[in-house]
LUMFIVEX-219740 format. One record per residue: z, y, x of N, C-alpha, C in turn; residue in one letter. Coordinates in steps of 0.2 Angstrom, whole numbers, plus 5000, padded with zeros to 4 digits. Layout:
residues N
atom n_w:Z	n_v:Y	n_u:X	ca_w:Z	ca_v:Y	ca_u:X	c_w:Z	c_v:Y	c_u:X	code:A
...
//
This chain:
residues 116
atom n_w:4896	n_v:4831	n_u:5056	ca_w:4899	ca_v:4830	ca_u:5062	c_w:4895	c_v:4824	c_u:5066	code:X
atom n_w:4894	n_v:4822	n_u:5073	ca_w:4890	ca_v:4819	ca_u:5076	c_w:4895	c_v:4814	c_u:5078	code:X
atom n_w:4890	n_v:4807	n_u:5079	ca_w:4894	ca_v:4803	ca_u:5080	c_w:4894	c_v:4799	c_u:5087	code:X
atom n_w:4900	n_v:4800	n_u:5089	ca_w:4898	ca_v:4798	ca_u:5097	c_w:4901	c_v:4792	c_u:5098	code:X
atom n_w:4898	n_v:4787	n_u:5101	ca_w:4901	ca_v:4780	ca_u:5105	c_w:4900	c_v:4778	c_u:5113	code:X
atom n_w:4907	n_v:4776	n_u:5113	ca_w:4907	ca_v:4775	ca_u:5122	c_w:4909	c_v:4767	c_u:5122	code:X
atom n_w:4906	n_v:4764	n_u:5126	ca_w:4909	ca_v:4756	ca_u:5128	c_w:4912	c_v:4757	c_u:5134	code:X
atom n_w:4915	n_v:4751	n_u:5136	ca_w:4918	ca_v:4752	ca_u:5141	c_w:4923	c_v:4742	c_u:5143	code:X
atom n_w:4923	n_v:4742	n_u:5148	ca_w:4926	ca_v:4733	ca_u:5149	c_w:4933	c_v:4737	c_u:5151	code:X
atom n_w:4937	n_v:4732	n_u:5147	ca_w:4944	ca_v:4733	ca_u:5150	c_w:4945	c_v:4725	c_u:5150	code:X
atom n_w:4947	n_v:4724	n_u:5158	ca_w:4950	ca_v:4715	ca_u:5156	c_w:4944	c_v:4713	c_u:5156	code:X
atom n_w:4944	n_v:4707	n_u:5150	ca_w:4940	ca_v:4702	ca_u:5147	c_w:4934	c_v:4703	c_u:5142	code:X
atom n_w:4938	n_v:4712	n_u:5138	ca_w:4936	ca_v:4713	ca_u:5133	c_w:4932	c_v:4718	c_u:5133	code:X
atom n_w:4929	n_v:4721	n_u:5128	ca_w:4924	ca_v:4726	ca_u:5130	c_w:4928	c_v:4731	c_u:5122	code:X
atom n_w:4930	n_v:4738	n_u:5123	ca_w:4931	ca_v:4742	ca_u:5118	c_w:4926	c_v:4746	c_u:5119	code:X
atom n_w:4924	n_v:4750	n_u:5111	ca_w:4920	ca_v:4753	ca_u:5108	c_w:4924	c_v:4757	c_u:5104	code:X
atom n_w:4923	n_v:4764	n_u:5108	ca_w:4928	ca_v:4769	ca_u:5105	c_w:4922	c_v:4772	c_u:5099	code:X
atom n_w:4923	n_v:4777	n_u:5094	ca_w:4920	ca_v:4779	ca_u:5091	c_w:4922	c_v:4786	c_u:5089	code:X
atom n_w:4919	n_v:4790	n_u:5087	ca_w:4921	ca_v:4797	ca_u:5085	c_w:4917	c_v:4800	c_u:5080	code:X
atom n_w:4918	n_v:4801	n_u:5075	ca_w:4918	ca_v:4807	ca_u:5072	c_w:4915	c_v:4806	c_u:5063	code:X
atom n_w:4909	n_v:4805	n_u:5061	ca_w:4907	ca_v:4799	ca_u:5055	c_w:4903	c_v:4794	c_u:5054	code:X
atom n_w:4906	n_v:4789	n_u:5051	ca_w:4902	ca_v:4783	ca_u:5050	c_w:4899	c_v:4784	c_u:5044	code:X
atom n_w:4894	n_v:4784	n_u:5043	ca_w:4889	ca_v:4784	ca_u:5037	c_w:4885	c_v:4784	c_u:5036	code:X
atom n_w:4879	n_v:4782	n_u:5029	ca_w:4871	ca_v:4778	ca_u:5030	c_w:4869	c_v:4781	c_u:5039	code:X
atom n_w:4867	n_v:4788	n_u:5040	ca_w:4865	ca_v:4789	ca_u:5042	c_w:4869	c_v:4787	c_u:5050	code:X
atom n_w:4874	n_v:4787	n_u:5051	ca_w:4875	ca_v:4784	ca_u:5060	c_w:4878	c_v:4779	c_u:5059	code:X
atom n_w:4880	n_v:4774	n_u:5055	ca_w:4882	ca_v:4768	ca_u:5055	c_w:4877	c_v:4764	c_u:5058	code:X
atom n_w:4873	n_v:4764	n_u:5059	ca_w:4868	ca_v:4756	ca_u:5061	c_w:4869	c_v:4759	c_u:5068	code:X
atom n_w:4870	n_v:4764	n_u:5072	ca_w:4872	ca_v:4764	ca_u:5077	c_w:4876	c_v:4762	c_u:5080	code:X
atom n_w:4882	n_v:4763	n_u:5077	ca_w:4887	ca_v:4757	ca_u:5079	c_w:4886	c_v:4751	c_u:5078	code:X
atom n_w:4883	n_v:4748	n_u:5074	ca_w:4879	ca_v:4742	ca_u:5072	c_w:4877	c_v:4739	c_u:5078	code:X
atom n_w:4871	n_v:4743	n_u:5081	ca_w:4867	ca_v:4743	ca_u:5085	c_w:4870	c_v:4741	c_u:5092	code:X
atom n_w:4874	n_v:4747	n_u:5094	ca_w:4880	ca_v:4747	ca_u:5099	c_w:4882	c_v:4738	c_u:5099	code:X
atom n_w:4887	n_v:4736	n_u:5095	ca_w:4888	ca_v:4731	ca_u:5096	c_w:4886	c_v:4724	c_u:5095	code:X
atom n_w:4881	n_v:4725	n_u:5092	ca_w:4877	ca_v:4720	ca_u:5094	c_w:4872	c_v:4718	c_u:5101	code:X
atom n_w:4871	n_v:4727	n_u:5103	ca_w:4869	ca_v:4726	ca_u:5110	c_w:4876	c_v:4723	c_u:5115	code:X
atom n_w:4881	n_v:4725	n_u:5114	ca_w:4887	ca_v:4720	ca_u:5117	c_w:4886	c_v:4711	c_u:5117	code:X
atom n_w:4886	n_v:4712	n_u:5110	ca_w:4886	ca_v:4703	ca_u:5109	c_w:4880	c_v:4700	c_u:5114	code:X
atom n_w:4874	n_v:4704	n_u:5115	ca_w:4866	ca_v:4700	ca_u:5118	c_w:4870	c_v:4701	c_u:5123	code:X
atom n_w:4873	n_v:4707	n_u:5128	ca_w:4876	ca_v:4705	ca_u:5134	c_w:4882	c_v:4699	c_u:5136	code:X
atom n_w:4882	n_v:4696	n_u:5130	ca_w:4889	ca_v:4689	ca_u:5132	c_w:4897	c_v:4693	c_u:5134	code:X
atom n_w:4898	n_v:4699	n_u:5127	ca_w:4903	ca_v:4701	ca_u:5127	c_w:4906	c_v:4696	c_u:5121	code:X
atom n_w:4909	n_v:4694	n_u:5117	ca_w:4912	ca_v:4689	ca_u:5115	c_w:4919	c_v:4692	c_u:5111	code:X
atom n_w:4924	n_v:4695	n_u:5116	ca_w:4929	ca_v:4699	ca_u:5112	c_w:4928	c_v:4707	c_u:5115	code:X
atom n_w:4928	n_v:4710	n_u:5107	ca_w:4926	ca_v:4717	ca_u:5107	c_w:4933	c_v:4722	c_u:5103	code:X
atom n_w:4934	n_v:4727	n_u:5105	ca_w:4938	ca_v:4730	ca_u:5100	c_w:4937	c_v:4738	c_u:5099	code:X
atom n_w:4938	n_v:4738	n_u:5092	ca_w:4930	ca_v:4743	ca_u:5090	c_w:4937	c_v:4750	c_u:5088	code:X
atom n_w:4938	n_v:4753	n_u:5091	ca_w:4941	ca_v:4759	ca_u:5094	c_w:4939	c_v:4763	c_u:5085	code:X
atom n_w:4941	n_v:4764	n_u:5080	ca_w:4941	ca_v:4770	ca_u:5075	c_w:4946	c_v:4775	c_u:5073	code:X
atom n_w:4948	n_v:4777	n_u:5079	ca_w:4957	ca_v:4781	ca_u:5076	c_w:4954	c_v:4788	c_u:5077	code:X
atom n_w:4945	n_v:4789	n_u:5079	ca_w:4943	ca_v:4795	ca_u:5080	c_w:4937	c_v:4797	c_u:5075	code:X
atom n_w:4938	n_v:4790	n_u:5070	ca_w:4933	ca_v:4792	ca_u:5064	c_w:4937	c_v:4795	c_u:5059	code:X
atom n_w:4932	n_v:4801	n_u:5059	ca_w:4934	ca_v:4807	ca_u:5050	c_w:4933	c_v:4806	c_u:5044	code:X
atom n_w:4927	n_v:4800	n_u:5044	ca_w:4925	ca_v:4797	ca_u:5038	c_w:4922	c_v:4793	c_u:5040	code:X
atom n_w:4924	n_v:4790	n_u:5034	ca_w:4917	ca_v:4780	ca_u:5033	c_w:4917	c_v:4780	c_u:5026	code:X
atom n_w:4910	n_v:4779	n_u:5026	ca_w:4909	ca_v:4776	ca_u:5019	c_w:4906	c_v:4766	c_u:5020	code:X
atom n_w:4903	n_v:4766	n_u:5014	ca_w:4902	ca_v:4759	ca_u:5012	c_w:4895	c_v:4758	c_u:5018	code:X
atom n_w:4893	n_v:4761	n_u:5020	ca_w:4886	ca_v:4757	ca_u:5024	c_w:4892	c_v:4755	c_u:5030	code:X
atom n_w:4896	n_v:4761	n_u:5033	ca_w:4899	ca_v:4756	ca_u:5039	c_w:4903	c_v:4751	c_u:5039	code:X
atom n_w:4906	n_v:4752	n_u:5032	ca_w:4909	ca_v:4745	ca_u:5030	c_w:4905	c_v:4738	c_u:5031	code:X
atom n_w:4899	n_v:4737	n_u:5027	ca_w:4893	ca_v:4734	ca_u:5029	c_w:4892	c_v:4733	c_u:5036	code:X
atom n_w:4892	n_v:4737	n_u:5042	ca_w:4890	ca_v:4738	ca_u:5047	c_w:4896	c_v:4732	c_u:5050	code:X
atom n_w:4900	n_v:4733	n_u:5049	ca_w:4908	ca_v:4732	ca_u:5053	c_w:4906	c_v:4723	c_u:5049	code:X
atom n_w:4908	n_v:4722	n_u:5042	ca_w:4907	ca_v:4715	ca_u:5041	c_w:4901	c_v:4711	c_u:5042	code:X
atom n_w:4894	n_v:4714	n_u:5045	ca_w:4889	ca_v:4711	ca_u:5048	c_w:4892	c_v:4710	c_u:5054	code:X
atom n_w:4893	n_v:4716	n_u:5059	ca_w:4896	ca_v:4714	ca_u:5063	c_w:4902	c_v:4708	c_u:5066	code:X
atom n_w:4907	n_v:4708	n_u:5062	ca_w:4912	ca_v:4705	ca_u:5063	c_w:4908	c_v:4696	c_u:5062	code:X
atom n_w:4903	n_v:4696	n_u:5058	ca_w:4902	ca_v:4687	ca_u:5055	c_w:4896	c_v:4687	c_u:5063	code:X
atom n_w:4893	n_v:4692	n_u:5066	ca_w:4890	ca_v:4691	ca_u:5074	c_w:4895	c_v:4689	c_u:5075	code:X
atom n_w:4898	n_v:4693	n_u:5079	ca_w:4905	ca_v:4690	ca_u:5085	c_w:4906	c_v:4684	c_u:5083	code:X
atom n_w:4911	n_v:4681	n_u:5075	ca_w:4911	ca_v:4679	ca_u:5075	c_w:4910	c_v:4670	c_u:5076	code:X
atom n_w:4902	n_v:4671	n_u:5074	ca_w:4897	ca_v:4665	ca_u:5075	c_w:4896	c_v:4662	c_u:5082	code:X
atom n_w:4899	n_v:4667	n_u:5085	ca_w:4897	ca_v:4668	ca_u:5093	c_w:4904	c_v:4666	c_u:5097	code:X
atom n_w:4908	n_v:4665	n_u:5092	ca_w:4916	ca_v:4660	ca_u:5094	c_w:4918	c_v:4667	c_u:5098	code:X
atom n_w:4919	n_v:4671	n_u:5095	ca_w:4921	ca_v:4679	ca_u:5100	c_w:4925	c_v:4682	c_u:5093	code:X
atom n_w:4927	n_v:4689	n_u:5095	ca_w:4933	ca_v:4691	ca_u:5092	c_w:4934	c_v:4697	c_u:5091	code:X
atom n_w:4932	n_v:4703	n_u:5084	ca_w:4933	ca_v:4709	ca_u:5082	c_w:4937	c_v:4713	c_u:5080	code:X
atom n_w:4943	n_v:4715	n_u:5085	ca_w:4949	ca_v:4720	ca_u:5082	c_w:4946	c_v:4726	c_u:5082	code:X
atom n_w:4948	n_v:4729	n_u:5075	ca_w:4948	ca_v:4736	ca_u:5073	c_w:4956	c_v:4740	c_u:5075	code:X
atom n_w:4952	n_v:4746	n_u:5079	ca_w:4958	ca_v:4750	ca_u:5079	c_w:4959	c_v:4755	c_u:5073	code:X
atom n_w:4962	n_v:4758	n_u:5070	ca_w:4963	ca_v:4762	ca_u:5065	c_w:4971	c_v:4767	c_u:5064	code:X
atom n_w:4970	n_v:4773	n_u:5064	ca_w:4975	ca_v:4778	ca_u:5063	c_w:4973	c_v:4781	c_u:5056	code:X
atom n_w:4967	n_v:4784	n_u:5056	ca_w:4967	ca_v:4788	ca_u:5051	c_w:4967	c_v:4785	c_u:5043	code:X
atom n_w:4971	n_v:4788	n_u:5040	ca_w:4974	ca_v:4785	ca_u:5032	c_w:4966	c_v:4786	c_u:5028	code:X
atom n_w:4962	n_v:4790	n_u:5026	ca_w:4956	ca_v:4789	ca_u:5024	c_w:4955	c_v:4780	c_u:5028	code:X
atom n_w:4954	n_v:4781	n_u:5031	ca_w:4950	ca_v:4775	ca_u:5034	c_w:4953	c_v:4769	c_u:5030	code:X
atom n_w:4959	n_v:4769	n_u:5034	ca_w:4964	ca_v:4765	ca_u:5032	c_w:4964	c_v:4761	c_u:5024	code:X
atom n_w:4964	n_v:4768	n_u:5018	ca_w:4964	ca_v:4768	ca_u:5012	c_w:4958	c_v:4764	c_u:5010	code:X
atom n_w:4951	n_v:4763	n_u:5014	ca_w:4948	ca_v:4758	ca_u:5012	c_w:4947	c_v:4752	c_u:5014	code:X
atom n_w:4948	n_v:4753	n_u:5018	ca_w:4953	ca_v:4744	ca_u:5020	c_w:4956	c_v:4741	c_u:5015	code:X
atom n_w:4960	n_v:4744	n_u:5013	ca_w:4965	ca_v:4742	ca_u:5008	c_w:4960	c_v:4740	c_u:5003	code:X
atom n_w:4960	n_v:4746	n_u:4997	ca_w:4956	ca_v:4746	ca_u:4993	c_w:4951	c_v:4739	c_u:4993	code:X
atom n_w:4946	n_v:4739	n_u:4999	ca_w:4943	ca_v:4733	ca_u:4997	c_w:4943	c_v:4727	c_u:4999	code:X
atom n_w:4950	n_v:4727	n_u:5003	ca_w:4954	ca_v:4719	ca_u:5004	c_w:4951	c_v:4718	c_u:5011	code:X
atom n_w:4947	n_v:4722	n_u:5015	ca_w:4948	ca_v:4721	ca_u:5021	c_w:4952	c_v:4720	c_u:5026	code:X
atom n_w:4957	n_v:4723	n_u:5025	ca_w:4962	ca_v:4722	ca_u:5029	c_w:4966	c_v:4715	c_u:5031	code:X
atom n_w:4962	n_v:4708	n_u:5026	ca_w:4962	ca_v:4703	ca_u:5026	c_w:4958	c_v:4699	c_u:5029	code:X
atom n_w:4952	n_v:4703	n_u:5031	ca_w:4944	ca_v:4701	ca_u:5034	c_w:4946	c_v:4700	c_u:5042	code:X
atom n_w:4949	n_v:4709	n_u:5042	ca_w:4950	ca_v:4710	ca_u:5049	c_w:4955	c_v:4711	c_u:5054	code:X
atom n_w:4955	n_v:4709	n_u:5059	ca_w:4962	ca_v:4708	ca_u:5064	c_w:4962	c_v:4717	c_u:5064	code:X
atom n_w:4966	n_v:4722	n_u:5061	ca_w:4967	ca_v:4727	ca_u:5063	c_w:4977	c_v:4729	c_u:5065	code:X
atom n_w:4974	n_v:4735	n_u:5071	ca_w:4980	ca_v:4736	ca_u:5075	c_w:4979	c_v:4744	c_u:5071	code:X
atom n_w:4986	n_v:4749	n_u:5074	ca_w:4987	ca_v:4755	ca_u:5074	c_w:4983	c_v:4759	c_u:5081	code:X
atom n_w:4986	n_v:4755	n_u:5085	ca_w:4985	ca_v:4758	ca_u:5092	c_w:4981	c_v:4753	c_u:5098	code:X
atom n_w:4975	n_v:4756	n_u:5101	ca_w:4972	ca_v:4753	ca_u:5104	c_w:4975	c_v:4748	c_u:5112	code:X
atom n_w:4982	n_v:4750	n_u:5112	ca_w:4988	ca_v:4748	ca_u:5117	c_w:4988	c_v:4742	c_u:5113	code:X
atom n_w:4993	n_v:4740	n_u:5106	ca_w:4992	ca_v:4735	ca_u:5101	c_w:4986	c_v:4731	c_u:5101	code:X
atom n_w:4981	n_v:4733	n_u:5101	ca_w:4975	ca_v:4727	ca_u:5101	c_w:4972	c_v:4726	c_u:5106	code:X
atom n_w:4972	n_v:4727	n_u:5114	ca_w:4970	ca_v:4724	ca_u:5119	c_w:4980	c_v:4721	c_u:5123	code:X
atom n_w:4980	n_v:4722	n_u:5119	ca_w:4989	ca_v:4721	ca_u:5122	c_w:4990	c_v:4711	c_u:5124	code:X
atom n_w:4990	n_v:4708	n_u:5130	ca_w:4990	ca_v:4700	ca_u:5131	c_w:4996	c_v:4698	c_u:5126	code:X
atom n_w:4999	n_v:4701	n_u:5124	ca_w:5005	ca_v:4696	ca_u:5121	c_w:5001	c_v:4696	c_u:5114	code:X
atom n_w:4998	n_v:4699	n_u:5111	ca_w:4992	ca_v:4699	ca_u:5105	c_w:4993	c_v:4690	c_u:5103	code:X
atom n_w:4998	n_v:4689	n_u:5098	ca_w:4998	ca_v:4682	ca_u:5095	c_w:4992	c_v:4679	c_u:5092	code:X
atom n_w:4988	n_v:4683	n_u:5092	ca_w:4981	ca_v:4679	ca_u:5089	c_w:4977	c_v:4678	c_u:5096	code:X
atom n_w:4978	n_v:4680	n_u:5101	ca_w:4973	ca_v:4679	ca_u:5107	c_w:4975	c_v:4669	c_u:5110	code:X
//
């Protein structure tokens, strides 16, 4: 499957949908993606995966590379996430502790959001 990403500002923030697999092979693209946000002085991002069918370990690497830019840049990475594959590695490698993740992308651009 091919992997498609869309940016887009909502508000203050900049989301980064994503679709389809994340893996060696199109992870640095998302990579890529958000980093080319952070050189534009996006700062709070929110990285939209409720439409990834798979991730492996490279874009796990990609996401905690990513998350330590934003955040040296005093900015801010929510991950959105539905799908339980996904989910099941979050867990598993204690990520779910690393990163601010929501269910639904209403939840993580939402202003009542206690961590903003």
């Amino acid at each position: 499957m091919e992997l498609a990403i869309d940016r887009r500002e909502a508000d203050s923030l900049t989301v980064v949908e994503v679709s389809g697999e994340l893996d060696v092979y199109t992870a640095p693209r998302l990579g890529a993606a958000l980093a080319d946000s952070v050189a534009k002085g996006h700062k709070d991002l929110v990285v939209d995966l409720t439409k990834v069918t798979f991730m492996d370990s490279t874009a796990l690497g990609v996401l905690v590379s990513s998350r330590q830019m934003v955040v040296e840049g005093d900015g801010r990475l929510r991950l959105v996430l539905s799908n339980p594959h996904v989910g099941k590695i979050m867990r598993i490698t204690g990520f779910q502790d690393v990163f601010e993740i929501y269910s639904t992308l209403g939840d993580a651009v939402s202003p009542s959001d206690p961590a903003a």
